[in-house]
N, CA, C and O atoms as a DFTB+ gen file, in Angstrom:
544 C
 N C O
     1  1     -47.183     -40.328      50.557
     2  2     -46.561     -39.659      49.439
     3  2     -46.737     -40.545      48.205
     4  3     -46.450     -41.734      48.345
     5  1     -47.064     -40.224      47.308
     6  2     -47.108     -40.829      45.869
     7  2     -45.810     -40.774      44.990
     8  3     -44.705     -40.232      44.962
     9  1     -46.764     -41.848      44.140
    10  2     -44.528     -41.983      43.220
    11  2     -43.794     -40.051      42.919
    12  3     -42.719     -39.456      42.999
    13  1     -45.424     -39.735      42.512
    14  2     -45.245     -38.356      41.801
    15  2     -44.529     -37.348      42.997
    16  3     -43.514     -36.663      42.869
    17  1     -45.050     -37.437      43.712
    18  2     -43.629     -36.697      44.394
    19  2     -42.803     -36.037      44.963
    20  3     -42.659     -36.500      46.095
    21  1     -41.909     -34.842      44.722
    22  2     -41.071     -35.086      45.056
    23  2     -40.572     -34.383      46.746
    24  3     -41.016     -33.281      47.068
    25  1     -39.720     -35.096      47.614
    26  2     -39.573     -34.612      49.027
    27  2     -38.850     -33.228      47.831
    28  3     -38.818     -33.089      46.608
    29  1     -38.435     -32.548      48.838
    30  2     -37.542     -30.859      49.099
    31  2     -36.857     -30.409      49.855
    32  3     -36.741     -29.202      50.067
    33  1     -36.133     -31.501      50.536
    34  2     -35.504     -31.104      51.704
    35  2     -34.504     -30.757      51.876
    36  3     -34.158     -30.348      52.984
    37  1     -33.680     -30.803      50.815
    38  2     -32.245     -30.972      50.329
    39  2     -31.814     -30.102      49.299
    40  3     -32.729     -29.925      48.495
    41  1     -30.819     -29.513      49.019
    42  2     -30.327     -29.133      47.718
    43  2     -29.787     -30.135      47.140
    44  3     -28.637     -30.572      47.176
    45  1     -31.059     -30.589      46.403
    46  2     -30.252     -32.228      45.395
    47  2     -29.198     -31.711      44.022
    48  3     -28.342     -32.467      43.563
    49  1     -29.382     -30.646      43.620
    50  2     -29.090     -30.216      42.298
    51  2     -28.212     -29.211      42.579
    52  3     -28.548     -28.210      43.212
    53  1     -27.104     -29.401      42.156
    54  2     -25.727     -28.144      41.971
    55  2     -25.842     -27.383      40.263
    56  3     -25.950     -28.258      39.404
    57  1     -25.836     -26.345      39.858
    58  2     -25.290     -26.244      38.870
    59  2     -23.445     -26.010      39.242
    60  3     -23.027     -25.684      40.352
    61  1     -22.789     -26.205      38.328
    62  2     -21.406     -25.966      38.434
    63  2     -20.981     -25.657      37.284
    64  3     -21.307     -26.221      36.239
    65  1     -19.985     -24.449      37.432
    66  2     -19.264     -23.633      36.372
    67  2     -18.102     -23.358      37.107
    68  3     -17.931     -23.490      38.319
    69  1     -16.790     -22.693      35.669
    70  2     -15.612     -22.388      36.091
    71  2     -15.509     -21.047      35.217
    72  3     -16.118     -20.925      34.154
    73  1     -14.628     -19.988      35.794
    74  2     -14.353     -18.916      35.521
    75  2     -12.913     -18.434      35.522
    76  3     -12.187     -18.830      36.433
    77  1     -12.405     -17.588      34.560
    78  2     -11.120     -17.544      34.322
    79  2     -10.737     -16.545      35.714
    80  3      -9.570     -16.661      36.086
    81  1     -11.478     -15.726      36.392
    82  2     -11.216     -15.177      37.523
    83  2     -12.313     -15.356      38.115
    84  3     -13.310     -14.644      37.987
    85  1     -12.182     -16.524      38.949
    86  2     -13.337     -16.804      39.825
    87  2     -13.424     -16.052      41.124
    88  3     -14.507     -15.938      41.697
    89  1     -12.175     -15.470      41.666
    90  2     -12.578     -14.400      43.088
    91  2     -13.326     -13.365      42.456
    92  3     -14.224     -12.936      43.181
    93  1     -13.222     -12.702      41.075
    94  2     -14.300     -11.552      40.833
    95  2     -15.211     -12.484      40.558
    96  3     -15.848     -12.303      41.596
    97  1     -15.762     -13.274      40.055
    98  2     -17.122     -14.020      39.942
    99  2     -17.774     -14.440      41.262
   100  3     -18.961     -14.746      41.152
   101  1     -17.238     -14.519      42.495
   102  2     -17.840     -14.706      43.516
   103  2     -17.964     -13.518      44.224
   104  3     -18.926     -13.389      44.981
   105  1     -16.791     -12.244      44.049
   106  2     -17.164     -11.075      44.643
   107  2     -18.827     -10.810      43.295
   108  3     -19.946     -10.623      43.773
   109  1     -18.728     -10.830      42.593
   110  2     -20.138     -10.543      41.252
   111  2     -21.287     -11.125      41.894
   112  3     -22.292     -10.421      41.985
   113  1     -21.303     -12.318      42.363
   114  2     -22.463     -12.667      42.594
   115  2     -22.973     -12.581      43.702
   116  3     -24.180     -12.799      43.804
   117  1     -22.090     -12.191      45.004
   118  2     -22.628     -11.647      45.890
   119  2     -22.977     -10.265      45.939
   120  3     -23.866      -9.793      46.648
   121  1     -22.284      -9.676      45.203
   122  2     -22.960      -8.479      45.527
   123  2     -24.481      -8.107      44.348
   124  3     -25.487      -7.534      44.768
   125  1     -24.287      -8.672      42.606
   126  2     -25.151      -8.581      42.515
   127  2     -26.945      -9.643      42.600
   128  3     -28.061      -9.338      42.179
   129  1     -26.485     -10.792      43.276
   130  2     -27.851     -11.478      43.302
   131  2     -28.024     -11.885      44.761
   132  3     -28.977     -12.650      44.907
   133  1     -27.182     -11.505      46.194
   134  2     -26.978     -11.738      47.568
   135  2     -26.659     -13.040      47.511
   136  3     -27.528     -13.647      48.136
   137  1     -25.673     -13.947      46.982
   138  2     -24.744     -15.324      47.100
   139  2     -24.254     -15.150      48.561
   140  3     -23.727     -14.154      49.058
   141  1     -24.426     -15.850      48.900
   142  2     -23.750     -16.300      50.351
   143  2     -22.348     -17.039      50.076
   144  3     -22.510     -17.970      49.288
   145  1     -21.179     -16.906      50.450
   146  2     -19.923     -17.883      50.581
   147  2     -20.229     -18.781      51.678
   148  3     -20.075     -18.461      52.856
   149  1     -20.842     -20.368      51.128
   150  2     -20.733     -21.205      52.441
   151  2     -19.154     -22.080      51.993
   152  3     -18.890     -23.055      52.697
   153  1     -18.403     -21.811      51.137
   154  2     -17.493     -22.408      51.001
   155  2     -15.880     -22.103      50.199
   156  3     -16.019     -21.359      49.229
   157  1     -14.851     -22.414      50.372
   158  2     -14.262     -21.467      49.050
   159  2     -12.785     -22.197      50.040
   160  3     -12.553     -22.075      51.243
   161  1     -11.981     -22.962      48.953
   162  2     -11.073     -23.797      48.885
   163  2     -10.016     -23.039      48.034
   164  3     -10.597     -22.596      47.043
   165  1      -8.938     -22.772      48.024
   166  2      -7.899     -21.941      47.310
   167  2      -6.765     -23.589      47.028
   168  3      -6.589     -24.698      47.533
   169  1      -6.192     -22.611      45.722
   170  2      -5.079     -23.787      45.179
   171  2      -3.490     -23.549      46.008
   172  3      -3.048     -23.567      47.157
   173  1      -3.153     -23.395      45.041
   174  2      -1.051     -22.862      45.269
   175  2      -1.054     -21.545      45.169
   176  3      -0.098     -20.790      45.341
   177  1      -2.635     -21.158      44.760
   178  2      -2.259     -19.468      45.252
   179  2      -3.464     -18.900      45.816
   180  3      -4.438     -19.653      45.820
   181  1      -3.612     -17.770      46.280
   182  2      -5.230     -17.456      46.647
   183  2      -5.976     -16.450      45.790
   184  3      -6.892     -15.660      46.019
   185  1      -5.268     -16.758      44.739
   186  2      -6.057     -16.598      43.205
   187  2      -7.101     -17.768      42.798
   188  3      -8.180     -17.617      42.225
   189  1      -6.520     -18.941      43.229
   190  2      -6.682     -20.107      42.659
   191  2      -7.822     -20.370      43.165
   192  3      -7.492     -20.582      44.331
   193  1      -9.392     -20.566      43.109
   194  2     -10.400     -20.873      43.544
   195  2     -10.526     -22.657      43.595
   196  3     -11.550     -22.933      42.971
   197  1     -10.155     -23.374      43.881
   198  2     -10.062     -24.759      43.581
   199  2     -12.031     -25.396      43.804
   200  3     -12.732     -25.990      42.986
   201  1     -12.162     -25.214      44.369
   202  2     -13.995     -25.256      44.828
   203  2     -14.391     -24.058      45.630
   204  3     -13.739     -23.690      46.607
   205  1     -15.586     -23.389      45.156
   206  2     -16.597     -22.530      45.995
   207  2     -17.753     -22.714      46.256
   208  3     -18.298     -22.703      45.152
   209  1     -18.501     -22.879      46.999
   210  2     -19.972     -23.278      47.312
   211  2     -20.553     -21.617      48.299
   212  3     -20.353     -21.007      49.350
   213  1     -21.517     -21.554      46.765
   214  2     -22.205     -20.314      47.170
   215  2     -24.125     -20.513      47.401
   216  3     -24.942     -21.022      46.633
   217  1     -24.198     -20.276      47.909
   218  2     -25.865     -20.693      48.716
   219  2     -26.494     -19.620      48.409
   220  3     -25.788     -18.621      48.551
   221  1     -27.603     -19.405      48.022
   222  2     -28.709     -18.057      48.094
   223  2     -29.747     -18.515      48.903
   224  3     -30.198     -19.620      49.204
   225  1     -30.185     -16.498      49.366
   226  2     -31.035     -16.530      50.297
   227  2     -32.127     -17.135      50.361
   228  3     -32.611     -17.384      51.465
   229  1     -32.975     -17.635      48.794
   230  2     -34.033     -18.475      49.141
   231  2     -33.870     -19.783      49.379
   232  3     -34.864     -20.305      49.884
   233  1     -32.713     -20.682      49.138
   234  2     -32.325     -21.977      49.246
   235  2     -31.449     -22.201      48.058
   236  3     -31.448     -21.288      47.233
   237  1     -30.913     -22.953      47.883
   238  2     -30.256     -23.622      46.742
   239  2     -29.181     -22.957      46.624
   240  3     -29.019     -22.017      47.402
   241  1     -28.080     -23.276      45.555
   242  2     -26.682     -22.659      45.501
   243  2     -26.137     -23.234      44.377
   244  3     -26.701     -24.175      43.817
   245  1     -24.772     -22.619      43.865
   246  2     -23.902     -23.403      43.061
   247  2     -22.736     -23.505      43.472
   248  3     -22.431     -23.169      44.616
   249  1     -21.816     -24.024      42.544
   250  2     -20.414     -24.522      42.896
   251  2     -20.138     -24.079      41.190
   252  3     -20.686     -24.231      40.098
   253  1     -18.448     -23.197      42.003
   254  2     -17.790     -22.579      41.394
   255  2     -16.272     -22.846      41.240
   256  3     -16.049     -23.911      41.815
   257  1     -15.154     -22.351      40.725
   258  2     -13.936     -22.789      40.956
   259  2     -13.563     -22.152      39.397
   260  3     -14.228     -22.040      38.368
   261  1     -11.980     -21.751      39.813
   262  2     -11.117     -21.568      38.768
   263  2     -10.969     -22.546      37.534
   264  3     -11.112     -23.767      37.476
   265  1     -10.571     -21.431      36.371
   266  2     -10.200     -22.508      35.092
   267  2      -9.424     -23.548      35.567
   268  3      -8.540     -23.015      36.239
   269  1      -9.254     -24.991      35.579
   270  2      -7.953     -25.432      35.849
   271  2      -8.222     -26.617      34.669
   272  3      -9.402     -26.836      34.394
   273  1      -7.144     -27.417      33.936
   274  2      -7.016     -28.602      33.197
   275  2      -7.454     -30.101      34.035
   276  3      -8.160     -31.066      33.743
   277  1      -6.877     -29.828      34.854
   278  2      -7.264     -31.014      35.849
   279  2      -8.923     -31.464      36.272
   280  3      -9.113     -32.563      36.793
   281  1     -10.097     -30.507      35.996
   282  2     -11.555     -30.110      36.396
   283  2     -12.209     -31.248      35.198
   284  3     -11.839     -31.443      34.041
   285  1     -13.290     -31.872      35.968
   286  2     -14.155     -32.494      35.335
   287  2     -14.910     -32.087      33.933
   288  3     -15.409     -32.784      33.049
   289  1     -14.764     -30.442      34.127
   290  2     -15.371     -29.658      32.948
   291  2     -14.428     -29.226      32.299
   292  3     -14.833     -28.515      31.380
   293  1     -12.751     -29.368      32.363
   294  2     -12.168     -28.447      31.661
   295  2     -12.363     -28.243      30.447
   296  3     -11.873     -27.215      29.981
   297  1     -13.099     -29.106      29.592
   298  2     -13.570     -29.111      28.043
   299  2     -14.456     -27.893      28.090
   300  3     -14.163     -27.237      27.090
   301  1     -15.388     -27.283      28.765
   302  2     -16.520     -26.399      29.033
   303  2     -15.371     -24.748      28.421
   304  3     -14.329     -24.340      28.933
   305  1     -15.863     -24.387      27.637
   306  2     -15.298     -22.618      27.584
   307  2     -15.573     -22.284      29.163
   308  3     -16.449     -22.849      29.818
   309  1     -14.663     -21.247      29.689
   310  2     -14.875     -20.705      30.835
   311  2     -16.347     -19.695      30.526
   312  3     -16.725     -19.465      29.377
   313  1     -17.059     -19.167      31.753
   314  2     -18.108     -18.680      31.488
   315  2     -19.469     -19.251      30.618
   316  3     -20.362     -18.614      30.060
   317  1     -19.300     -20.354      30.709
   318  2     -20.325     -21.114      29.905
   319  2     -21.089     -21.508      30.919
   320  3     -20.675     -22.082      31.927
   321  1     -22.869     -21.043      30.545
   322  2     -23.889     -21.612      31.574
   323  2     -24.996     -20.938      31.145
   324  3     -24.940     -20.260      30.118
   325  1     -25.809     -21.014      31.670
   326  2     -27.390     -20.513      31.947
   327  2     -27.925     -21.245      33.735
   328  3     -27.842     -22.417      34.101
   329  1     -28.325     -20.324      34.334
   330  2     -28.952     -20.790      35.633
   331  2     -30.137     -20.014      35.921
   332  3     -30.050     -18.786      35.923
   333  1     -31.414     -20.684      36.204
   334  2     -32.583     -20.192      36.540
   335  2     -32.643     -20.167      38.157
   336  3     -32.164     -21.135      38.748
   337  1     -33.163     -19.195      38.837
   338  2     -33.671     -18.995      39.882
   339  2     -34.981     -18.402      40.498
   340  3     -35.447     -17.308      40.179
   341  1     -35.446     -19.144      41.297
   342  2     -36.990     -18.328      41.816
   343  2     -36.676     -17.043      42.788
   344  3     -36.195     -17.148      43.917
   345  1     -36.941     -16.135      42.314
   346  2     -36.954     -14.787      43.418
   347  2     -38.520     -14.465      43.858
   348  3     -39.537     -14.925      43.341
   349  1     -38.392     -13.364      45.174
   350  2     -40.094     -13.522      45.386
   351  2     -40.525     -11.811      44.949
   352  3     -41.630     -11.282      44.831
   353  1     -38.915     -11.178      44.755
   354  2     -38.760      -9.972      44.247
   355  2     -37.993      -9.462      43.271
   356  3     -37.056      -8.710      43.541
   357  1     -38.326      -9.839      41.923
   358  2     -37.195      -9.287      41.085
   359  2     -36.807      -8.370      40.321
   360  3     -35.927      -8.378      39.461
   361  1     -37.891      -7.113      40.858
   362  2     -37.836      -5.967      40.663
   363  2     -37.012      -5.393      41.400
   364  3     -36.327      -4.481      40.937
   365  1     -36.822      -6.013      43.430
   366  2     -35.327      -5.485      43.552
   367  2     -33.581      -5.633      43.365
   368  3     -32.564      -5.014      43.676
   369  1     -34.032      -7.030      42.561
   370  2     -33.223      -7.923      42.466
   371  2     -32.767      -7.858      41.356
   372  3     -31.635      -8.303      41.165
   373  1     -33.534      -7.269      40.260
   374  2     -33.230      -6.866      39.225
   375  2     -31.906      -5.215      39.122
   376  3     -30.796      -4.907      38.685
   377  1     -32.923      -4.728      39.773
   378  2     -32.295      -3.216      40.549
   379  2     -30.677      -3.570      40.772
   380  3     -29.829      -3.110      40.008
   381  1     -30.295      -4.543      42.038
   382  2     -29.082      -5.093      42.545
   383  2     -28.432      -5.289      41.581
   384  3     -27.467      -4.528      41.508
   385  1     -28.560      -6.246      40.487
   386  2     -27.808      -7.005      39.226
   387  2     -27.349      -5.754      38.527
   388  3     -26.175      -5.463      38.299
   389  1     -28.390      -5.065      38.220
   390  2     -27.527      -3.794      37.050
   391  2     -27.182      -2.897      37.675
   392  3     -26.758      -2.025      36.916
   393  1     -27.070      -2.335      39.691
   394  2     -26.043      -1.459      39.843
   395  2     -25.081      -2.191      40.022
   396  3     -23.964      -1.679      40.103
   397  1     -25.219      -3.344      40.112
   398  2     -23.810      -4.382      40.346
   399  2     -23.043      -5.160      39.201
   400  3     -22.549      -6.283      39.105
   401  1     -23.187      -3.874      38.239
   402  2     -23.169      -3.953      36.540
   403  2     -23.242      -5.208      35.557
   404  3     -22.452      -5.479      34.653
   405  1     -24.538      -6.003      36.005
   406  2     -24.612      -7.097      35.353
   407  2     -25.330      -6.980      33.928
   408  3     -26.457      -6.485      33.911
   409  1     -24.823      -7.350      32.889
   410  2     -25.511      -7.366      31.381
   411  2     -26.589      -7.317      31.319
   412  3     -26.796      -8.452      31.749
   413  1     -27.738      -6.858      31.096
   414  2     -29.195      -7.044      30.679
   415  2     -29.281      -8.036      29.466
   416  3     -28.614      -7.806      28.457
   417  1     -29.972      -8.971      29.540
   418  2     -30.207      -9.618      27.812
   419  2     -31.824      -9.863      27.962
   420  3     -32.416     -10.092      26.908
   421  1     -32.495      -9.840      29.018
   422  2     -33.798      -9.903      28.384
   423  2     -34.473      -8.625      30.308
   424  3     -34.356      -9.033      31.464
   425  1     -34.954      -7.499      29.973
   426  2     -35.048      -6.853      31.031
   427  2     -36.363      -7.204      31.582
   428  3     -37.043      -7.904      30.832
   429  1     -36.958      -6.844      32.869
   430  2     -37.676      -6.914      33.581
   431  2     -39.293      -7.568      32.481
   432  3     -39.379      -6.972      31.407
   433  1     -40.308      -8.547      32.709
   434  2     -41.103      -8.499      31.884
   435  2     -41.880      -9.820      32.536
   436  3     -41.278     -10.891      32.616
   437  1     -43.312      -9.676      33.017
   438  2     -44.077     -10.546      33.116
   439  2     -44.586     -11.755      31.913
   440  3     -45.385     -11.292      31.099
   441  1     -44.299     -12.913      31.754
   442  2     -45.144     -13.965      31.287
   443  2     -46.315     -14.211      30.801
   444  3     -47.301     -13.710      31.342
   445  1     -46.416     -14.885      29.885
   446  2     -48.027     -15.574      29.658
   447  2     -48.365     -16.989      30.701
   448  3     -49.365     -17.705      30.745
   449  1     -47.114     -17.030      31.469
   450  2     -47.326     -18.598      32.161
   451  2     -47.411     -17.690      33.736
   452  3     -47.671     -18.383      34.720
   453  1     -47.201     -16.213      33.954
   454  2     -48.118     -16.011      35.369
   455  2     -46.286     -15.547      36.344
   456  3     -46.065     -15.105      37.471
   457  1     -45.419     -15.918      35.261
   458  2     -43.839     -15.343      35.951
   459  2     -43.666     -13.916      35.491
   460  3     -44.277     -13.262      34.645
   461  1     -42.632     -13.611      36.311
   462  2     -42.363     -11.684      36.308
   463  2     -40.620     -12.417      36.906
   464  3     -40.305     -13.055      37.911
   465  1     -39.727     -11.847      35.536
   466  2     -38.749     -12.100      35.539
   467  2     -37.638     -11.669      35.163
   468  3     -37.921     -10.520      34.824
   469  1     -36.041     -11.867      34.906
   470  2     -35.664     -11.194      34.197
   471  2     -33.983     -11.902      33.476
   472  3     -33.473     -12.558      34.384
   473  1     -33.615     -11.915      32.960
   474  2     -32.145     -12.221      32.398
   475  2     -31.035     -11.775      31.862
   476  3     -31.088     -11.474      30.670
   477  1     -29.699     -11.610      32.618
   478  2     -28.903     -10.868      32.895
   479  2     -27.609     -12.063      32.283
   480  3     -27.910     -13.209      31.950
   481  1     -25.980     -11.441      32.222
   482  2     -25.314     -11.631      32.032
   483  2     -24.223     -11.226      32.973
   484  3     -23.979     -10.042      33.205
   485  1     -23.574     -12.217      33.511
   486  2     -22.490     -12.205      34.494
   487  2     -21.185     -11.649      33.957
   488  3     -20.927     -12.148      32.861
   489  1     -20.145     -10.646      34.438
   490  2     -18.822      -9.935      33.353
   491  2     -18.275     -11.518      32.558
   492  3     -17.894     -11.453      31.389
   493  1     -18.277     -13.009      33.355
   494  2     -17.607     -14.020      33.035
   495  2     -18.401     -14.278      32.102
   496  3     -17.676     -14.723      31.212
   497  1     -19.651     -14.279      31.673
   498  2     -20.365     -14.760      30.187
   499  2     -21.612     -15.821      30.660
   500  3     -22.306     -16.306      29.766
   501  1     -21.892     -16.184      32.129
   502  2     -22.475     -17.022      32.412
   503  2     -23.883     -16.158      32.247
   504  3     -23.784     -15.085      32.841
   505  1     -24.981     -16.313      31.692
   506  2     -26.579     -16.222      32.185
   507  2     -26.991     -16.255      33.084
   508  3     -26.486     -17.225      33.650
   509  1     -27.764     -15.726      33.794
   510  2     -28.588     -16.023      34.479
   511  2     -29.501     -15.263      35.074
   512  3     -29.371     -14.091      35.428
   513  1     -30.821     -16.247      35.220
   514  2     -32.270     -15.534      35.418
   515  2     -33.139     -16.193      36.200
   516  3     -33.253     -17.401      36.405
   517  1     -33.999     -14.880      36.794
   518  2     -34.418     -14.597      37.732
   519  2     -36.012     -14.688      37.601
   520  3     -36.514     -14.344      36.531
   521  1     -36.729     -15.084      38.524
   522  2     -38.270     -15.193      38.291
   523  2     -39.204     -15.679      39.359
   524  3     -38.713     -16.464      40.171
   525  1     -40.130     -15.437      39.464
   526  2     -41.217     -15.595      40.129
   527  2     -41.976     -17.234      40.218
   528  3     -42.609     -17.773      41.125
   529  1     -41.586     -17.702      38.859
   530  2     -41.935     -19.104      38.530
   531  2     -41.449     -19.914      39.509
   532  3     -40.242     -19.750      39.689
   533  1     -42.077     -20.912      40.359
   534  2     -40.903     -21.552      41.010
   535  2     -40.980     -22.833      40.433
   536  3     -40.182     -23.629      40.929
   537  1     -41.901     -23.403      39.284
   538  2     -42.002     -24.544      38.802
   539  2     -42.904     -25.195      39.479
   540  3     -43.301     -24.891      40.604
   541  1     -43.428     -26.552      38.504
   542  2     -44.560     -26.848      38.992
   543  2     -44.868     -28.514      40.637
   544  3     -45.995     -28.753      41.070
């Protein structure tokens, strides 16, 4: 293996966000992008999302959790983010997101760099998009 790189064996990289109702943000993202619940920690109530770890079907995942003051991010507006993901279909995936009434902000549209992709808006305000690109 050369310096250049890199193993893949792992999910080294979390994005992490907080949401003012994080049980609808995790019911949202499973139903519209297929999020898996590999995790989900409740506070003093079972409103309270304290940590969620959600995995997708091609690999990788994020971590989620309620507004709280106490959070490493509480400075962050709730719903604040952008997250990119590689799909190998996002024409059906696209389909899923907007019957699973997710915002359109940039719709279905192939690249000059060879991606077919698309970018949507979560009800919480977070971004996120979808693509063929998996990077180089």
């Amino acid at each position: 293996m050369s310096d250049n790189t890199i193993e893949r064996t792992r999910t080294a990289v979390w994005p992490t966000m907080h949401y003012r109702d994080a049980r609808a943000a995790i019911r949202f993202l499973t139903d519209a992008f297929g999020f898996e619940v590999a995790a989900l920690y409740t506070g003093d109530t079972p409103d309270e999302v304290v940590h969620a770890e959600l995995h997708t079907p091609g690999g990788g995942g994020v971590m989620l959790g309620s507004t709280r003051q106490d959070s490493v991010i509480a400075d962050l507006p709730s719903g604040t983010g952008s997250v990119y993901a590689v799909t190998d279909d996002p024409d059906a995936l696209f389909a899923r997101a907007t019957a699973a009434g997710a915002t359109v902000v940039r719709g279905l549209e192939d690249t000059d760099y060879g991606s077919r992709g698309f970018t949507v808006r979560d009800p919480g305000g977070v971004f996120w998009s979808f693509g063929t690109y998996a990077g180089s």
